[in-house]
N, C-alpha and C positions, 0 to 999 in steps of 0.2 A: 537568450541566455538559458541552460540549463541548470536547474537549482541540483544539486546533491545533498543529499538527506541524508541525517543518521538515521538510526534505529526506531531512537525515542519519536522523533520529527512524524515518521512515519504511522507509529501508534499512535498519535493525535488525532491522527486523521481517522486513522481505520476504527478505533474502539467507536465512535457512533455510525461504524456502518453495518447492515443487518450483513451481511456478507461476511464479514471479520468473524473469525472462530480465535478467541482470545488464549485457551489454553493451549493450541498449539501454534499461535503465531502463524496464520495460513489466514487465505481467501477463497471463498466459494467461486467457480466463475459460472457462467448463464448456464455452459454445456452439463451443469453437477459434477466437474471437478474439482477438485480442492490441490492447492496450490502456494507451497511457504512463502513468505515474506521474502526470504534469502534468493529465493527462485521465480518468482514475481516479477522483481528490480524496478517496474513502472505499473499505475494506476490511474486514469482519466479524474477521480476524485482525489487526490494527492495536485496533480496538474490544478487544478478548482480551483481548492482551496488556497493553494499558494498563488495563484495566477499567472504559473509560467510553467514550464516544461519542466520534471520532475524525476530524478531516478533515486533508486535506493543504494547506497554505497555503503558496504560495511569493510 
């Protein structure tokens, strides 16, 4: 089962992660890209936390 996530669902997650950059709603990724939330749509610590397969649906 994959879980679909608002918005909020998703900033749960990400605000304790060092990666999350808050005031633009983005993610760092390993290579020093940076990468919106909108443009993202999935995250292995989203998957975690919820304990199933996870996208981001707005």
């Amino acid at each position: 089962m994959v879980y679909k996530l608002s918005l909020s669902e998703v900033q749960q997650v990400c605000n304790s992660c060092e990666q999350y950059v808050k005031d633009s709603e983005s993610c760092r990724d390993n290579n020093g890209g940076v990468k919106t939330l909108k443009t993202l749509r999935r995250c292995p610590k989203w998957d975690a936390h919820y304990g199933s397969p996870c996208i981001l649906q707005m």
